[in-house]
C-alpha positions in Angstrom: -19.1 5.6 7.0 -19.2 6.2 3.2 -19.0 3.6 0.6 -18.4 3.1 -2.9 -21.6 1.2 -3.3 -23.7 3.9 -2.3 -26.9 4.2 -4.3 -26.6 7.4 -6.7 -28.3 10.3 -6.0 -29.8 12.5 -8.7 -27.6 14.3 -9.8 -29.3 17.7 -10.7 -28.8 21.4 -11.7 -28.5 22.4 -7.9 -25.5 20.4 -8.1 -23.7 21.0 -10.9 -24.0 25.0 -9.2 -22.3 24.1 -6.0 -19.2 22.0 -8.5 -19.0 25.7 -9.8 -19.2 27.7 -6.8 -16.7 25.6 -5.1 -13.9 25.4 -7.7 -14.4 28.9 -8.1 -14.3 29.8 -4.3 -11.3 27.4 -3.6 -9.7 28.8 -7.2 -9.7 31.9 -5.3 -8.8 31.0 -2.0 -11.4 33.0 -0.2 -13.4 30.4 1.9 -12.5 29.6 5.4 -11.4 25.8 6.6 -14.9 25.9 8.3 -16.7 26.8 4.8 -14.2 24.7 3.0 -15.7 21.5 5.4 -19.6 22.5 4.9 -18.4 22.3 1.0 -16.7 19.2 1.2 -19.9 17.5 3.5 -22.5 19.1 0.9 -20.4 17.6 -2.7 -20.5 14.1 0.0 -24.3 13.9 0.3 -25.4 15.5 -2.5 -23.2 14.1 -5.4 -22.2 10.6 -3.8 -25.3 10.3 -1.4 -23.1 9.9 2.2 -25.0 11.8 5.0 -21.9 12.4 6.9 -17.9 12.5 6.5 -15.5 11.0 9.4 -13.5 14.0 10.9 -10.4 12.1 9.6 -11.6 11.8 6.1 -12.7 16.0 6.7 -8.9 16.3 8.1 -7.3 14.6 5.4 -9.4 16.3 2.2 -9.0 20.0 3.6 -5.4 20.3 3.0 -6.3 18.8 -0.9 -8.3 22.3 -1.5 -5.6 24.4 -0.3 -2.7 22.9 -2.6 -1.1 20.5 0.5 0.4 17.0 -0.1 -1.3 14.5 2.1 -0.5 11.1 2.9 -3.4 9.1 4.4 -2.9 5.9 6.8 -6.4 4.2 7.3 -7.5 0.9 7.5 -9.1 -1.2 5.0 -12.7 -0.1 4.5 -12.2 3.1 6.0 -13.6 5.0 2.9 -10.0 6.0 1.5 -11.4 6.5 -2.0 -13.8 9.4 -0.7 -10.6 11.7 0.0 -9.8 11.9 -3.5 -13.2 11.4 -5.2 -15.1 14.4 -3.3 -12.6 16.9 -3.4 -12.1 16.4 -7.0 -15.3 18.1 -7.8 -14.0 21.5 -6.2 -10.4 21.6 -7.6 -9.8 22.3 -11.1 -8.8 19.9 -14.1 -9.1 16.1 -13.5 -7.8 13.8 -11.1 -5.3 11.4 -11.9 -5.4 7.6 -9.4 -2.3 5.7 -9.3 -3.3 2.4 -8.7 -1.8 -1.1 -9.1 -4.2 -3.7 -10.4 -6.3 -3.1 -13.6 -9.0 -5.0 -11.6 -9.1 -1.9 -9.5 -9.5 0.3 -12.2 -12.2 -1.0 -13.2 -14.2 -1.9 -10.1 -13.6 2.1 -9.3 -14.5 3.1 -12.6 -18.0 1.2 -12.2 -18.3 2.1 -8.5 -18.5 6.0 -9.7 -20.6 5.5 -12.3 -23.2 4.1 -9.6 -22.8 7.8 -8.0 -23.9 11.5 -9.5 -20.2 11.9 -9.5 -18.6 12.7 -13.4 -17.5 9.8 -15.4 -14.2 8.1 -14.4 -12.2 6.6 -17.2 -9.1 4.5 -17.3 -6.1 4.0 -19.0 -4.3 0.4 -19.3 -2.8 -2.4 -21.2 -5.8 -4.5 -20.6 -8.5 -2.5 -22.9 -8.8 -1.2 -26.7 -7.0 1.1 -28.3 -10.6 2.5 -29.5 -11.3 2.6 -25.6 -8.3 4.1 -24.7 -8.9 7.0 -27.4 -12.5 7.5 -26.0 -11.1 7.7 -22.5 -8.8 10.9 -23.4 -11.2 12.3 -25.3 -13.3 12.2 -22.3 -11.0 13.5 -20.4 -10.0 16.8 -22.9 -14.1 18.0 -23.3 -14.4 17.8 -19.3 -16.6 15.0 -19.2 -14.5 12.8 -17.2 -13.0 14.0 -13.7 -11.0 10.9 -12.7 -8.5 8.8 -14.3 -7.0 5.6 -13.1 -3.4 4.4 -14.5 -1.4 1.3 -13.3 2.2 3.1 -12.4 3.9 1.7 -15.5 1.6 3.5 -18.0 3.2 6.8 -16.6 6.7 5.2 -17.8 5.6 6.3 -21.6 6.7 10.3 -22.5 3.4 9.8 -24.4 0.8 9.4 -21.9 2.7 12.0 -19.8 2.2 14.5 -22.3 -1.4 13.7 -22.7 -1.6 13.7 -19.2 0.2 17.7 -18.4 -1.8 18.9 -21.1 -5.0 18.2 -19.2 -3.6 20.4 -16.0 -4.2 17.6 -13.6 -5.3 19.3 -10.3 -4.8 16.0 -8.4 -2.3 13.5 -8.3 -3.3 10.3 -6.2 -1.1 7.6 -5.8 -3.1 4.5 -4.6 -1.2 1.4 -1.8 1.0 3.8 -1.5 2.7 1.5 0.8 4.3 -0.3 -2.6 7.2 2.4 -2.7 8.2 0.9 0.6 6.9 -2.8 -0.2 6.8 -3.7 -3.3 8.8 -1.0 -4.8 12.1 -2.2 -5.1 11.9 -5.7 -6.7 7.7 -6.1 -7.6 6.8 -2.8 -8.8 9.4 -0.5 -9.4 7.6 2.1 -11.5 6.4 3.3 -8.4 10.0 4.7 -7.4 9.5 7.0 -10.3 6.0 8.5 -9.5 7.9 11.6 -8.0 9.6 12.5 -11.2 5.8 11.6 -13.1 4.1 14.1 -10.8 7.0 16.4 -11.9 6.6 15.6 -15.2 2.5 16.7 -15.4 2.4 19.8 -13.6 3.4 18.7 -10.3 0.0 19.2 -8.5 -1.1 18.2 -4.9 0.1 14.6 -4.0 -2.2 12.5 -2.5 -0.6 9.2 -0.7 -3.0 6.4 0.7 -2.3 3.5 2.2 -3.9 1.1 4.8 -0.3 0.2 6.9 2.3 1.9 7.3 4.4 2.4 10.1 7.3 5.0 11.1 9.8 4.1 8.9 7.4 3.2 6.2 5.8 6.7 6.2 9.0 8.1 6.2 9.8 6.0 3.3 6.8 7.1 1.0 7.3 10.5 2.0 10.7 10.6 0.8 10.1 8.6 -2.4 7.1 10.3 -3.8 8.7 13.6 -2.8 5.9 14.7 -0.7 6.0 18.7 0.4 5.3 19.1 3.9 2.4 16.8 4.3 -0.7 16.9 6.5 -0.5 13.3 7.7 -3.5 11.8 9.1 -3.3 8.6 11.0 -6.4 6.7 11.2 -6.8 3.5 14.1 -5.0 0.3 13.2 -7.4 -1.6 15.1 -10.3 -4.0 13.6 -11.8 -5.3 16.6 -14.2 -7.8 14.7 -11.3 -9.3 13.4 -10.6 -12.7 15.5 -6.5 -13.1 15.3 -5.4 -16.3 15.7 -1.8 -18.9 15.0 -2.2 -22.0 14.6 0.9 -23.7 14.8 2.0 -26.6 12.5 4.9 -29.1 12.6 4.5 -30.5 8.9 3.7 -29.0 5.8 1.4 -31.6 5.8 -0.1 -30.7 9.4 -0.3 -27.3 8.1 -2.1 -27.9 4.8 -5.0 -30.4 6.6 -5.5 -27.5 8.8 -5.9 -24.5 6.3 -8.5 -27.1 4.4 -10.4 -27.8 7.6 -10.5 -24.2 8.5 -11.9 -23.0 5.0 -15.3 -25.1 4.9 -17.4 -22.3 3.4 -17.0 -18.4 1.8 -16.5 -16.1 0.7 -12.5 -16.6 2.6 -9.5 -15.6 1.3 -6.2 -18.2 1.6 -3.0 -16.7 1.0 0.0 -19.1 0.0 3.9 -18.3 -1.2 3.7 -19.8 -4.2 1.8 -20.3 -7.4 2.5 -23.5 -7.4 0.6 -24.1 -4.2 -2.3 -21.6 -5.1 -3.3 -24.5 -7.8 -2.3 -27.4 -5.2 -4.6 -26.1 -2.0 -7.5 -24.3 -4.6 -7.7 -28.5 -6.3 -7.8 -29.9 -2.6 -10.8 -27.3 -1.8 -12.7 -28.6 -4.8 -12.1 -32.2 -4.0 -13.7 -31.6 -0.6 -16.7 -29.7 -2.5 -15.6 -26.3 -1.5 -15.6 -24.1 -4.9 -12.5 -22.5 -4.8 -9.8 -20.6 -7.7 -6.8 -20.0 -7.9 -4.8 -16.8 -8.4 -1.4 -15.7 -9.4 1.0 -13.7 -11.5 1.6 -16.8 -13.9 -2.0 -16.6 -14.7 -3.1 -14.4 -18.3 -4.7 -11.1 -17.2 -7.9 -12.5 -18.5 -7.8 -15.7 -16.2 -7.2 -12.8 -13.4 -9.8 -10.9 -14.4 -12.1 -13.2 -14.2 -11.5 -14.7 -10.6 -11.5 -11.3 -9.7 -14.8 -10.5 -10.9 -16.1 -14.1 -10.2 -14.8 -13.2 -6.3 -16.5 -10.1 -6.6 -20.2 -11.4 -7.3 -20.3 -14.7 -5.2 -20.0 -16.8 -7.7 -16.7 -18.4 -6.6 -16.5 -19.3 -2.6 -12.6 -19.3 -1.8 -9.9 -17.4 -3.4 -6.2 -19.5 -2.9 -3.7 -16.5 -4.0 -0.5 -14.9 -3.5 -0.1 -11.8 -2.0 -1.7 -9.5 -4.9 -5.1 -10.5 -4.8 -7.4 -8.9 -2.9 -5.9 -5.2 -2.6 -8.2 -2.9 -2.8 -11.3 -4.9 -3.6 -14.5 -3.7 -1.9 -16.1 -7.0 -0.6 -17.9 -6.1 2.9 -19.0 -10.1 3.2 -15.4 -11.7 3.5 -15.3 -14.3 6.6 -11.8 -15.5 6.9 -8.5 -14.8 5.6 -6.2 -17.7 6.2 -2.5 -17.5 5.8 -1.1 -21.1 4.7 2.9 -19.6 4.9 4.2 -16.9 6.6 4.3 -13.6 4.7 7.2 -11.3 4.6 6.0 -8.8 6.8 3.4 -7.6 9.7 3.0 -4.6 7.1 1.6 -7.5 4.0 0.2 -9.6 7.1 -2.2 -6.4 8.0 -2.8 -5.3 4.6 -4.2 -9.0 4.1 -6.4 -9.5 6.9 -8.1 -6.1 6.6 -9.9 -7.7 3.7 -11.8 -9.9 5.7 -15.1 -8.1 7.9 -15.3 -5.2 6.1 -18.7 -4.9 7.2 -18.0 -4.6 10.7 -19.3 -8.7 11.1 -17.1 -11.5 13.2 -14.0 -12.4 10.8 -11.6 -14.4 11.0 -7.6 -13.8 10.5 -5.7 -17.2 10.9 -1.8 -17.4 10.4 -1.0 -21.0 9.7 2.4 -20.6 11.3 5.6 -22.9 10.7 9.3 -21.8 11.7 10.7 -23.7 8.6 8.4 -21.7 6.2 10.9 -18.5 6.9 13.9 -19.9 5.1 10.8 -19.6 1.9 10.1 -16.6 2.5 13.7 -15.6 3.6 14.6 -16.7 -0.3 11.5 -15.1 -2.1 12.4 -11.9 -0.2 16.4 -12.1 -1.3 17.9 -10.6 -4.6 21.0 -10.5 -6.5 22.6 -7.3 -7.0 23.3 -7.6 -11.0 26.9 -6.0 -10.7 27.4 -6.1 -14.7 24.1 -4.9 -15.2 24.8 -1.8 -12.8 28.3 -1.4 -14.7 26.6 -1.3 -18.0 24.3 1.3 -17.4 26.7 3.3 -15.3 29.1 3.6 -18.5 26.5 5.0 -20.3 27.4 8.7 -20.5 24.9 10.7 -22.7 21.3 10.9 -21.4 19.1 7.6 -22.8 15.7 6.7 -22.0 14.7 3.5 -20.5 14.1 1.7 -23.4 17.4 2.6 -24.7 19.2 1.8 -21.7 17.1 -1.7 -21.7 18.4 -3.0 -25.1 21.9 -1.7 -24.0 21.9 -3.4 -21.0 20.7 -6.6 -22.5 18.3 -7.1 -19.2 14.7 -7.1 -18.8 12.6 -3.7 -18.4 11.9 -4.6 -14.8 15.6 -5.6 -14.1 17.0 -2.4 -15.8 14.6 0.1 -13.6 15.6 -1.9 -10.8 19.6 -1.3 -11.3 18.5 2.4 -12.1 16.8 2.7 -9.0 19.7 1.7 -6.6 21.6 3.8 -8.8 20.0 6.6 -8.4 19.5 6.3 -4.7 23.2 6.2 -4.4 23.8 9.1 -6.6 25.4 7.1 -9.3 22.4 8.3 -11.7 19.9 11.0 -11.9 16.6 11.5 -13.8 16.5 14.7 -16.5 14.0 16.9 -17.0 12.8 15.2 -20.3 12.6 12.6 -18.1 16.1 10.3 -19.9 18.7 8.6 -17.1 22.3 10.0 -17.3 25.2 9.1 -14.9 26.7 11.1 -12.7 29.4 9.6 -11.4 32.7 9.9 -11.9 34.2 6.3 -11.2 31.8 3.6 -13.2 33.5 0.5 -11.3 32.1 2.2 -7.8 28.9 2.4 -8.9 27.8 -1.1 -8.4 29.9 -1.0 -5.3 27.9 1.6 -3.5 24.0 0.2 -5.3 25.1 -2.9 -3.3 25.6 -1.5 -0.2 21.7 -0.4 -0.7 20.9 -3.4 -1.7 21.8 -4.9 1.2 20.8 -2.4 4.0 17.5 -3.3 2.2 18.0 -6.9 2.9 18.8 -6.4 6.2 15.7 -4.5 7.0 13.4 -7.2 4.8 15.0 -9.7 7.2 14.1 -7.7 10.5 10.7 -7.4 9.4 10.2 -11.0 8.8 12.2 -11.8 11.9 9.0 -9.9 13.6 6.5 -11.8 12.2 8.0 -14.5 13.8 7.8 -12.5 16.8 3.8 -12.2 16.4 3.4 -15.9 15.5 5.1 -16.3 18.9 4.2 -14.2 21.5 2.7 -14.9 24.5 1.6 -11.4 24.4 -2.2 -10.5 23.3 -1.6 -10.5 19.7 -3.9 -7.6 19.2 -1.8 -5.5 21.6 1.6 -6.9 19.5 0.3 -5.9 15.7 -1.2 -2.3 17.1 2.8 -1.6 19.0 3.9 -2.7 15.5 2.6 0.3 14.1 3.0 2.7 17.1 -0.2 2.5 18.7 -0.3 1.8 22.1 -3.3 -0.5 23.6 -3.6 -0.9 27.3 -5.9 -3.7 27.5 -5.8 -7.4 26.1 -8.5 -7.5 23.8 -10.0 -10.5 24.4 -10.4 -11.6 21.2 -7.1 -13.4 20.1 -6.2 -17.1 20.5 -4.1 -16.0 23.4 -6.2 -13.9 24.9 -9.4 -16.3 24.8 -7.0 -19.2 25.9 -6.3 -16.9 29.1 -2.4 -17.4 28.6 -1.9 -14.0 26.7 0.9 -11.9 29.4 0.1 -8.8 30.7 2.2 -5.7 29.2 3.8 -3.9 32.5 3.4 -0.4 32.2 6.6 1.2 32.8 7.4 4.8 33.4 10.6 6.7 32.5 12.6 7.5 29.0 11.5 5.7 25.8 7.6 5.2 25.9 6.1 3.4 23.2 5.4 6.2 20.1 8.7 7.8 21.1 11.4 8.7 17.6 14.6 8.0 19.0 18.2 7.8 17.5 21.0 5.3 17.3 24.4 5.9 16.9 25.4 2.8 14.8 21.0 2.4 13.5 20.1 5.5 13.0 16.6 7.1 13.3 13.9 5.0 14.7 10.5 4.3 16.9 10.1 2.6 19.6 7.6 0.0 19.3 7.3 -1.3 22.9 8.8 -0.4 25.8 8.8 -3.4 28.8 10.7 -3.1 32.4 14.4 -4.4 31.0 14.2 -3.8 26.6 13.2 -1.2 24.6 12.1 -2.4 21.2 12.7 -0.3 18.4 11.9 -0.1 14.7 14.3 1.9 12.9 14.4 3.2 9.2 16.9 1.3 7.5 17.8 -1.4 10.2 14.5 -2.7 10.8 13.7 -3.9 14.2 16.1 -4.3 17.1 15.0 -5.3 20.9 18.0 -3.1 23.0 18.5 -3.2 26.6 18.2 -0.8 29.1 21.2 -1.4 30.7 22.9 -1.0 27.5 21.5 2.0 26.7 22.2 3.8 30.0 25.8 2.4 29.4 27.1 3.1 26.6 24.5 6.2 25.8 22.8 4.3 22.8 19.8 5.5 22.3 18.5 9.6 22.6 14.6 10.6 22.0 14.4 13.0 19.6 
């Protein structure tokens, strides 16, 4: 499997005549997928020192050389990164990495420079302006192939102009799962990435993500305005991953047990809030465990550092909310302990795929209590800011989002967020120049329909988190559960759950006829969906915008619900 931390080969003449060659025979479009595949596994071993590609890392770079969007569903420690980084070095101008953490930047930035691959530079708010200059100039002479931005930098006309004038020929767009995620309230740059990619020369779109299910794919497909993509779906499963709930009556019960769990590292503990990141990360410390905290309240710096002090074994436990850890390539993490519910099975498996990354026994232990929902139920919620919505509405002549921020008297982050339910109720649409202009005719309906978004959004938050509770419950192997989450059927209990090793975990009938798990079906009243499990009397479906819903048969047959598509 290839790795980032591969030792570098020498990067020699031989090499830099195969970059050449290839660019110039995929330029052309005269190599077959066969050659294309020798190319791709040559650049591999030669340039980042990997012996051998996985056919779905092959499947998913192929399309890249021909011009094809991709979007790429593997999980954590699959060698994602490779997808973009050796097809780079046949396509022409540089590629450009979406990512969302400046730690990431510059963890990849380091991890190619321990390759023969070309320099990788990045651009963020974290560095120099000296450093930032050096990195475009980089970028202009050719010296550079790869450039990392966090989704807000491509906000600024600026950096998109510097950015189409280098003829990207690869536009990458990192957890992609944050358009579906984290989009609409955490991050909602990344709504606009389809109009960015516009912007610099719309080149082949490259989506990664570790989980995504039906609805979600669908969701970053229609977001980032992806063209027909190849999508390659990877195994959910991590069998060296140990699941396990333990279930807690107290918030006292359930902090004892996360602290008796967490005796050593390196182990990751994920709380809801930053107050209780400092709380649990002091109680580790008192019991001799060397543990940090981590959270969004923190200065980048202070960030930085645990990061980087997490990185190189020099701090044992991490106690964070749900930012830290993506993307971070640590092979030797043990456990990842949950100490509240998180919002989703999506952020649950995005979590606990950062512990056994080197194929070891880990462990992946949800500290479970039902009154811990109503949290998560109210972090989860938002307002719809109906003035706000109103006040940008009104505003006739095309502004940009600075102007429309002062105007609005809201934050940055509050005014993309009212211009992105706009927009996705046709209220507002982007220009060319890449300004906000209503287009709407009645301004006091405008916040009308952005709240009917809203809340079809709620709803679906609350289905999802509804299903967590359904995993923290089951008396099903909770393997088998997580893998139906994402549509992939497993016919046998794995044996390594905490209901399957306590020998209570119920078998799954298998039950012919209409509906099979994997099937897309369509509502009348929820719309389009996937059925997630199938059992003798329910059908349980996922769908798009309602989220989960368990349906009977006999209603189905009844009143004609439900129709495979």
């Amino acid at each position: 499997m290839p790795r980032n931390d591969t030792a570098a080969p020498r990067r020699d003449k031989g090499v830099a005549a195969l970059w050449r060659a290839g660019k110039a025979a995929v330029r052309r479009g005269k190599t077959r997928p066969a050659a294309r595949r020798r190319e791709l596994c040559r650049v591999a071993e030669d340039t980042f020192g990997w012996p051998e590609l996985r056919t779905d890392q092959l499947d998913a770079m192929l399309p890249l050389t021909t011009g094809r969007d991709v979007l790429a569903v593997m999980p954590t420690g699959a060698g994602k990164s490779a997808i973009y980084q050796v097809p780079t070095l046949l396509l022409a101008g540089p590629t450009l990495i979406v990512s969302p953490l400046t730690a990431l930047h510059r963890d990849q930035v380091q991890q190619l420079a321990r390759t023969g691959a070309p320099p990788a530079v990045a651009v963020n708010a974290t560095q120099s302006a000296a450093a930032t200059e050096a990195a475009w100039a980089a970028l202009a002479s050719g010296t550079a192939k790869y450039l990392f931005l966090a989704p807000e930098q491509l906000a600024k006309a600026e950096v998109l102009d510097r950015v189409a004038a280098l003829r990207p020929g690869l536009f990458v767009v990192d957890e992609a799962h944050c358009v579906s995620a984290w989009g609409h309230d955490f991050r909602p740059d990344y709504l606009r990435l389809a109009h960015a990619a516009e912007r610099v020369g719309r080149p082949p779109v490259l989506a990664l993500t570790a989980t995504a299910n039906g609805p979600v794919r669908d969701d970053i497909t229609r977001v980032l305005g992806l063209r027909d993509p190849a999508t390659i779906i990877a195994g959910f499963d991590r069998p060296n991953l140990a699941l396990t709930v333990r279930a807690t009556r107290t918030a006292a019960e359930r902090d004892a047990a996360v602290l008796d769990l967490v005796t050593a590292g390196p182990a990751l503990v994920y709380t809801a809030t930053r107050r209780d990141t400092e709380r649990l990360a002091a109680a580790f410390r008192e019991r001799g465990v060397d543990a940090a905290a981590y959270h969004a309240g923190m200065k980048p710096a202070e960030r930085n550092a645990v990061h980087e002090r997490f990185r190189t074994d020099r701090v044992a436990v991490v106690v964070a909310t749900s930012a830290f850890g993506m993307g971070i390539d640590k092979p030797g993490v043990r456990a990842v302990v949950h100490a509240a519910v998180p919002d989703s099975l999506d952020s649950y498996y995005q979590q606990i795929g950062r512990a056994g990354r080197d194929g070891d026994p880990a462990e992946a232990i949800l500290c479970f209590r039902p009154e811990d929902l109503g949290l998560q139920r109210f972090l989860t919620a938002s307002q719809v800011d109906t003035d706000g919505l109103r006040a940008l509405h009104r505003m006739r002549r095309p502004a940009t989002l600075a102007e429309l921020t002062a105007a609005s008297e809201r934050s940055r982050r509050r005014t993309l967020n009212n211009l992105n339910l706009l927009e996705a109720a046709g209220q507002v649409e982007s220009t060319a120049d890449g300004r906000f202009r209503g287009t709407g005719t009645d301004p006091e309906a405008a916040p009308e329909r952005a709240a009917e978004i809203a809340e079809r959004r709620r709803q679906f938050d609350r289905s999802r988190l509804e299903t967590m509770r359904a995993y923290a419950e089951t008396p099903l192997c909770r393997r088998q559960f997580l893998l139906g989450y994402f549509g992939e059927v497993r016919a046998e209990q794995c044996g390594n759950c905490d209901t399957c090793l306590a020998g209570t975990a119920r078998p799954i009938e298998h039950v012919d006829g209409p509906f099979p798990a994997g099937a897309a079906v369509r509502h009348p009243e929820f719309g389009d969906g996937e059925v997630v499990r199938r059992e003798p009397e329910t059908v349980t479906v996922l769908f798009t915008e309602a989220g989960h819903r368990s349906l009977s048969l006999a209603a189905i047959e009844q009143g004609d619900l439900l129709r495979e598509r």
